[in-house]
N, C-alpha and C positions, 0 to 999 in steps of 0.2 A: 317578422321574425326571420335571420337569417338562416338559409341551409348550409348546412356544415356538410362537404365530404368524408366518408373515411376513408383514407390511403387503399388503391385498390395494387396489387400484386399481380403482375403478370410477365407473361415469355412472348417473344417476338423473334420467329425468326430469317434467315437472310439464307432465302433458296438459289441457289445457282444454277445452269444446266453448264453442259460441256460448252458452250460457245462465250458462255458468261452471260447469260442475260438473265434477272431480278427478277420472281413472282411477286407481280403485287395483286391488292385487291381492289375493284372499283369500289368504292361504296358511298353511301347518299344517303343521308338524313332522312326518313320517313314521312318527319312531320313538316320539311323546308327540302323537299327536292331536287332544288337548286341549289345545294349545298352539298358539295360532294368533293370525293379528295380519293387519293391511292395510300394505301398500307400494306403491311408486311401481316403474313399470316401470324395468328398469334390470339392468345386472349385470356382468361384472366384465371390463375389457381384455383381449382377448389379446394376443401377441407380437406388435409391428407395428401394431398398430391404436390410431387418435385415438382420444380420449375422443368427439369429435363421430361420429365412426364407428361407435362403439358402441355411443354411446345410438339412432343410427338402427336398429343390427342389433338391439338390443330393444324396441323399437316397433313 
């Protein structure tokens, strides 16, 4: 049986300091450790909540 996604909503955003330099996040698969990669703070709407709102609630 295939699994079907559904469309997931969310905010990302692009931190700066005064010199210019990017906050990202390390982060790594749990279940493959060795799989690991940089992202931007950020994550996914809940019920009810702006995209502006959210990016605040993951900052």
């Amino acid at each position: 049986m295939p699994i079907t996604a559904e469309p997931r909503v969310g905010a990302r955003v692009l931190l700066l300091d005064a010199q210019d330099r990017v906050l990202l996040i390390h982060a790594c698969d749990p279940d493959d450790p060795g799989h690991q990669w940089w992202e931007l703070p950020g994550g996914g709407v809940e019920t009810g909540e702006t995209l502006p709102k959210t990016a605040l609630r993951e900052i």
